[in-house]
N, CA, C and O atoms as CSV, one atom per row, in Angstrom:
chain,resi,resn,atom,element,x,y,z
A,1,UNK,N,N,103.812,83.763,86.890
A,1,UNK,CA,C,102.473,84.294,86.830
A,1,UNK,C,C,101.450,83.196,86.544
A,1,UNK,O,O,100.365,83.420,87.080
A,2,UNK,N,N,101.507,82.251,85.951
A,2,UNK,CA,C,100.980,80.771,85.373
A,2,UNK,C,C,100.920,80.245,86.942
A,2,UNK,O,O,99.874,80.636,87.460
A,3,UNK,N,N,101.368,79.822,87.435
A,3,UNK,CA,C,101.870,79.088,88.667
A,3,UNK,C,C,100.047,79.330,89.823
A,3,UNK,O,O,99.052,78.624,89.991
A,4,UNK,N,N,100.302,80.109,90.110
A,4,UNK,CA,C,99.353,80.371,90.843
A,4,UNK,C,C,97.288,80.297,89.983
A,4,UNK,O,O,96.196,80.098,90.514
A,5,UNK,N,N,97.666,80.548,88.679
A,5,UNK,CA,C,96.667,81.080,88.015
A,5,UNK,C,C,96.253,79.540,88.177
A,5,UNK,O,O,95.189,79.259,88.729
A,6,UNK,N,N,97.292,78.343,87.586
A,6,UNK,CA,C,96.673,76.864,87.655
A,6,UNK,C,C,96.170,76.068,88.695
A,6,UNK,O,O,95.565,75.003,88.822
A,7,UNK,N,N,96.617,76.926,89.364
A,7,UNK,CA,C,96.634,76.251,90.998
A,7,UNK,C,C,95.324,75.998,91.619
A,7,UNK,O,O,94.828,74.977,92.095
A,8,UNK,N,N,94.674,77.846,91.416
A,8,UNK,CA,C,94.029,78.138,91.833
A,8,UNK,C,C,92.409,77.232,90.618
A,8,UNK,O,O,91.682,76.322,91.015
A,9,UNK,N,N,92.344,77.866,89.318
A,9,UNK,CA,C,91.802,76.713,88.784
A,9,UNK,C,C,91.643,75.305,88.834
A,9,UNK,O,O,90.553,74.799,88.568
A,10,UNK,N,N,92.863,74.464,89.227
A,10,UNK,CA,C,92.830,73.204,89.728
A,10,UNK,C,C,91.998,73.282,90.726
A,10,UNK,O,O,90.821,72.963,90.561
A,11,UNK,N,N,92.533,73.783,92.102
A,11,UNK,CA,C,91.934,73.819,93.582
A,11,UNK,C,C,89.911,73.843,93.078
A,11,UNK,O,O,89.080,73.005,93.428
A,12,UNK,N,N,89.664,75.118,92.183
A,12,UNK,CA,C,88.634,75.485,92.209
A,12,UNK,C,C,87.613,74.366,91.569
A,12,UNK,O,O,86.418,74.447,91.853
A,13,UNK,N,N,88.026,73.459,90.820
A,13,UNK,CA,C,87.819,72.662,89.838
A,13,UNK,C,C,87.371,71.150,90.221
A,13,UNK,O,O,86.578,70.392,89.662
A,14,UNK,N,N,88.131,71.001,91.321
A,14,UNK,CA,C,88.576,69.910,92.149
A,14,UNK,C,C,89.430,68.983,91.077
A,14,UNK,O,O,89.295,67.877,91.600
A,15,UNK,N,N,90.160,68.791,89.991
A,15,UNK,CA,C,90.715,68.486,89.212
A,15,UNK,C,C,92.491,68.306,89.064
A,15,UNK,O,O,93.286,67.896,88.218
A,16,UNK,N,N,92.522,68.764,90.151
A,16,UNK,CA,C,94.212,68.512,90.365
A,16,UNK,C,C,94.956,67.525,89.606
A,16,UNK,O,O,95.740,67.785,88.693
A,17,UNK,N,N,94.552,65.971,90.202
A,17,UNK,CA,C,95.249,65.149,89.687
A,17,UNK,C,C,95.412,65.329,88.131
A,17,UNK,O,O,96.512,65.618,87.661
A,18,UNK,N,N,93.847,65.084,87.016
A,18,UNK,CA,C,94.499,65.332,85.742
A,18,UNK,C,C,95.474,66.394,85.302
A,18,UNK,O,O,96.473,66.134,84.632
A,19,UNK,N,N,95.046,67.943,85.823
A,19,UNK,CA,C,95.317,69.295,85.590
A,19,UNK,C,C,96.981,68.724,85.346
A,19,UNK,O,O,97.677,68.925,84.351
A,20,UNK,N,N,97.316,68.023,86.490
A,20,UNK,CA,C,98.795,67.688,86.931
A,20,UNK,C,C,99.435,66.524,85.321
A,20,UNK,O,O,100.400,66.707,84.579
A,21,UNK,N,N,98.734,65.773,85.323
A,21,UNK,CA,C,98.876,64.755,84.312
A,21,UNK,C,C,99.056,65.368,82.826
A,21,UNK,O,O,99.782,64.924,81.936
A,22,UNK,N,N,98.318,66.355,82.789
A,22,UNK,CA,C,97.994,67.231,81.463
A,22,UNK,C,C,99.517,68.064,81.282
A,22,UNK,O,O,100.315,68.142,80.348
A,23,UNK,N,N,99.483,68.567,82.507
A,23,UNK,CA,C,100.997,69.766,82.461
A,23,UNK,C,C,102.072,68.800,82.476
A,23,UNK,O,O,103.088,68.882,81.786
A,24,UNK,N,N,101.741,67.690,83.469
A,24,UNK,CA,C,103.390,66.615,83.085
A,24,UNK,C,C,103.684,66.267,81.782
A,24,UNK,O,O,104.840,66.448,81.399
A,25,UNK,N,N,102.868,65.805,81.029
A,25,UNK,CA,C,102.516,65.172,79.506
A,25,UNK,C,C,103.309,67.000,78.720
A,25,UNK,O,O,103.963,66.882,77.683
A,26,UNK,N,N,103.210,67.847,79.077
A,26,UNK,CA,C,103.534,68.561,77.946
A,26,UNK,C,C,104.490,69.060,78.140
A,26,UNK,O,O,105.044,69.607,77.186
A,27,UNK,N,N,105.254,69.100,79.759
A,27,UNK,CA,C,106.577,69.196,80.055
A,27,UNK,C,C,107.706,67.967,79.211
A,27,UNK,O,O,108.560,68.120,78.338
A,28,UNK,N,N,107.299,66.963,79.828
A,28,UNK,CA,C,108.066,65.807,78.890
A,28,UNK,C,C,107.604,65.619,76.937
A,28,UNK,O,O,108.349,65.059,76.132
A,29,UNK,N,N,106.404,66.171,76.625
A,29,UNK,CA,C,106.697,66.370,74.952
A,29,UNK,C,C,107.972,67.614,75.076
A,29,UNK,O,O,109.059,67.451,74.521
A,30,UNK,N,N,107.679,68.710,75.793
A,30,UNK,CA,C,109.137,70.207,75.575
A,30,UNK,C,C,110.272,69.304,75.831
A,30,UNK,O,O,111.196,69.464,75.034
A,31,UNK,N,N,110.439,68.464,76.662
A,31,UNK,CA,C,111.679,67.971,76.794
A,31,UNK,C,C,112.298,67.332,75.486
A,31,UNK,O,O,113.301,67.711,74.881
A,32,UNK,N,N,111.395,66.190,75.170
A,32,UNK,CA,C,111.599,65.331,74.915
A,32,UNK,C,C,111.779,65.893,73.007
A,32,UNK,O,O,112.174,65.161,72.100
A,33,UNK,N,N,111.299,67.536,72.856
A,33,UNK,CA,C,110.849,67.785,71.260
A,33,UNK,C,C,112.426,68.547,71.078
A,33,UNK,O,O,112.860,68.598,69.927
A,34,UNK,N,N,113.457,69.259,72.438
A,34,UNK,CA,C,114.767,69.083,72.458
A,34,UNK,C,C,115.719,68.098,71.531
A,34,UNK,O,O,116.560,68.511,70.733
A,35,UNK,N,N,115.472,66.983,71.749
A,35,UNK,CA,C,116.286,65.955,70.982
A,35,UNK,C,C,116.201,66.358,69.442
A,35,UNK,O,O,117.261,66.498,68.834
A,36,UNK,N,N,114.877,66.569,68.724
A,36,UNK,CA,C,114.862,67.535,67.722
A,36,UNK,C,C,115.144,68.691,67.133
A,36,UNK,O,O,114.742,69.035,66.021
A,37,UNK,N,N,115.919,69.385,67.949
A,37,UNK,CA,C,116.253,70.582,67.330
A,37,UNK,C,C,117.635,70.483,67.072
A,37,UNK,O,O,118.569,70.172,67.811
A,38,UNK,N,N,117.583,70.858,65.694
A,38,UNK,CA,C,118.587,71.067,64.631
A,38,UNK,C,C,119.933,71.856,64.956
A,38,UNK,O,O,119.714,72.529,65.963
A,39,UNK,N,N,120.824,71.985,64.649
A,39,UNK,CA,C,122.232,72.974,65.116
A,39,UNK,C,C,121.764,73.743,64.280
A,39,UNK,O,O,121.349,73.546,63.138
A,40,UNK,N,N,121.928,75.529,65.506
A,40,UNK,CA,C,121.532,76.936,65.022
A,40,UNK,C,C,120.148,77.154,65.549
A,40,UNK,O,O,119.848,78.247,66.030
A,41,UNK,N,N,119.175,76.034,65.474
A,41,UNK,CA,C,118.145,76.092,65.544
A,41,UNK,C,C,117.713,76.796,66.962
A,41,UNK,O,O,116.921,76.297,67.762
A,42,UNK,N,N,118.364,78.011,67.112
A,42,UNK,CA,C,118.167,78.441,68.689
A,42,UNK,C,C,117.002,78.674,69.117
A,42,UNK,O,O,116.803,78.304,70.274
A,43,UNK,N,N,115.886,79.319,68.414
A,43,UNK,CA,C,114.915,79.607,68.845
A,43,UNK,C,C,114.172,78.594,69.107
A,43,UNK,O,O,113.669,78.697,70.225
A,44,UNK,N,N,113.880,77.633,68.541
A,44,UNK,CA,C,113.008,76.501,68.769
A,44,UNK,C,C,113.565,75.588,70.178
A,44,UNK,O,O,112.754,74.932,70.832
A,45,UNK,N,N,114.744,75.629,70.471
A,45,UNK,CA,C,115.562,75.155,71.635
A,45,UNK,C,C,115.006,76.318,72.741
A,45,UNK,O,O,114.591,75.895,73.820
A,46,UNK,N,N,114.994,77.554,72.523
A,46,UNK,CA,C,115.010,77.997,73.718
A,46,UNK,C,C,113.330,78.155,73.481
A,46,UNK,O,O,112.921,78.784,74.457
A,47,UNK,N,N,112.219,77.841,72.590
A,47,UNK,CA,C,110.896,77.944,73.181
A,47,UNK,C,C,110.649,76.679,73.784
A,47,UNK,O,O,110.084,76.629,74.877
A,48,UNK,N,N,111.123,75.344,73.004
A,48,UNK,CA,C,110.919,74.513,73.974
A,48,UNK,C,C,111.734,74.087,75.445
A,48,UNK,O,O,111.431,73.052,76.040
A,49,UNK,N,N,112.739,74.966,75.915
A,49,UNK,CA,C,113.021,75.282,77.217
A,49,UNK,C,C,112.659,75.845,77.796
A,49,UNK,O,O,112.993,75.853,78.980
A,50,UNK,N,N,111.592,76.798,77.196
A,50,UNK,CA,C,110.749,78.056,78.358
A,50,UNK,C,C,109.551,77.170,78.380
A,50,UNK,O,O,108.867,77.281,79.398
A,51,UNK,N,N,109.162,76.351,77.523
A,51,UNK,CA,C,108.034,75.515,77.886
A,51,UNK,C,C,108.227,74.573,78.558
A,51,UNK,O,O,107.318,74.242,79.320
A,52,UNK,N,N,109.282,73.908,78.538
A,52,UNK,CA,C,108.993,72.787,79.735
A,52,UNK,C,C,109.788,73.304,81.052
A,52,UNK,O,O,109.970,72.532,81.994
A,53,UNK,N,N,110.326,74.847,81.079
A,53,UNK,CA,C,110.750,75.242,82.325
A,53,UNK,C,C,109.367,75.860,83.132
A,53,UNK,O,O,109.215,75.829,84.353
A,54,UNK,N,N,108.464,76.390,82.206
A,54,UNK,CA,C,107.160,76.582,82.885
A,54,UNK,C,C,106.474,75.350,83.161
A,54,UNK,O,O,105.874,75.511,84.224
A,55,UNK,N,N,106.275,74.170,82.697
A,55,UNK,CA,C,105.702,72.891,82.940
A,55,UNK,C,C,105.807,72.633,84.093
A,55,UNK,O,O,104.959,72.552,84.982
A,56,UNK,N,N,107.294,72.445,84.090
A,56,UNK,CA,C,107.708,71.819,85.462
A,56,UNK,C,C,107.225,72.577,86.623
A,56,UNK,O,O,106.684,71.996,87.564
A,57,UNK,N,N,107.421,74.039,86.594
A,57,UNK,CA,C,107.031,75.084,87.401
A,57,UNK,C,C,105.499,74.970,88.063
A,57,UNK,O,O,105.235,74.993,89.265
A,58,UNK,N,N,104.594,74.844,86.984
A,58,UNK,CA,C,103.149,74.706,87.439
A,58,UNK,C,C,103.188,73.074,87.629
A,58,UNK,O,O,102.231,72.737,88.326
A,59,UNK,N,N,103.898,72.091,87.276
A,59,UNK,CA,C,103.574,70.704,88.142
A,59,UNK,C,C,104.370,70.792,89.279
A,59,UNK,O,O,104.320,69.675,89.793
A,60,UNK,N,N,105.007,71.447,89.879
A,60,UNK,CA,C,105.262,71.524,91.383
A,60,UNK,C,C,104.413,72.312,92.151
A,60,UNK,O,O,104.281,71.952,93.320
A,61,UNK,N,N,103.676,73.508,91.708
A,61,UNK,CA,C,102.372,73.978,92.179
A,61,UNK,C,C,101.503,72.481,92.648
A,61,UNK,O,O,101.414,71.957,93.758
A,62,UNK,N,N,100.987,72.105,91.450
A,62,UNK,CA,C,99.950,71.191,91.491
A,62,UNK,C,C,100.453,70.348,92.273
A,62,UNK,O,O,99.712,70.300,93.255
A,63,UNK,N,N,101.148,69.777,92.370
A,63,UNK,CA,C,101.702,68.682,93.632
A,63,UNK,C,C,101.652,69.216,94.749
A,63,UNK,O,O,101.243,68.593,95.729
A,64,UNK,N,N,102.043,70.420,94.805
A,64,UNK,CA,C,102.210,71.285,96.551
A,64,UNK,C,C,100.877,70.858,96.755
A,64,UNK,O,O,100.536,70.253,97.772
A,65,UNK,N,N,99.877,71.237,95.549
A,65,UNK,CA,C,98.386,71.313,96.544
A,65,UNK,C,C,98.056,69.657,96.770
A,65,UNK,O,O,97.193,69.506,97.635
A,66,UNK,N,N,98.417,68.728,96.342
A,66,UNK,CA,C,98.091,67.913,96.171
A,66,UNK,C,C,98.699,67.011,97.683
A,66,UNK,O,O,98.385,65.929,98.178
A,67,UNK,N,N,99.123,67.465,97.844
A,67,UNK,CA,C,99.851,66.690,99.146
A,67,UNK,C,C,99.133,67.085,100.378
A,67,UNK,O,O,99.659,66.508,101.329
A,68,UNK,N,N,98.004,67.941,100.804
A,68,UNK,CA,C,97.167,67.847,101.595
A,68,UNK,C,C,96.131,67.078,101.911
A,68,UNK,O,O,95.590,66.938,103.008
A,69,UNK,N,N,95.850,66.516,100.735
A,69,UNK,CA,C,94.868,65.358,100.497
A,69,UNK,C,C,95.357,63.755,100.810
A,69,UNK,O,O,94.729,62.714,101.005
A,70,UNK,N,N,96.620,64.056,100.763
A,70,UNK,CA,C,97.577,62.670,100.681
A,70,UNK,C,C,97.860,62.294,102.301
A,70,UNK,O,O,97.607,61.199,102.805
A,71,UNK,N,N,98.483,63.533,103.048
A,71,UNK,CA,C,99.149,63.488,104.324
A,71,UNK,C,C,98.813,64.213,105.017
A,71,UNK,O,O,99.075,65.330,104.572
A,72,UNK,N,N,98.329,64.257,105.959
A,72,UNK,CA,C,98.010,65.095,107.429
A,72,UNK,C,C,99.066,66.021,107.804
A,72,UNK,O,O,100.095,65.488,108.220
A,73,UNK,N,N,99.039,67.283,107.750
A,73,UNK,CA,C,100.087,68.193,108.370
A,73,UNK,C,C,100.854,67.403,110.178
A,73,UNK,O,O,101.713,68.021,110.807
C-alpha cells in the first residue's frame, strides 16, 4: 500500500532521486539495527524486518520510475 503512495509523491514532487536515498538510508539502518537484536528479542527482529522489507519494496518503486529518465524505452 506504501509502494505506490511514494511513488506517486516522488513522481509529483519531482524528487525521486533523494525520496530514493532517504528510503535506502533507512532500509540499510533496519538491516543493519538486526545485528542488534538480542536472543528472544523477537519482536524487535521482526519490526526491523518488516521495515527494511518495506524499504526495499518502495526503493524498487522509486528506481522503476527512475529509469525513464535514464534510458529511452
Amino acid at each position: 500500500m506504501l509502494c505506490p503512495l511514494f511513488g506517486a509523491l516522488a513522481d509529483r514532487r519531482g524528487r525521486v532521486v533523494p525520496t530514493l536515498g532517504l528510503v535506502t538510508g533507512v532500509g540499510v539502518l533496519a538491516t543493519a539495527g538486526l545485528a542488534l537484536v538480542g536472543r528472544g528479542d523477537w519482536v524487535a527482529g521482526a519490526a526491523l524486518f518488516g521495515l527494511g522489507n518495506v524499504a526495499i519494496a518502495v526503493c524498487l518503486v522509486l528506481y522503476d520510475a527512475l529509469l525513464p529518465r535514464i534510458a529511452r524505452p
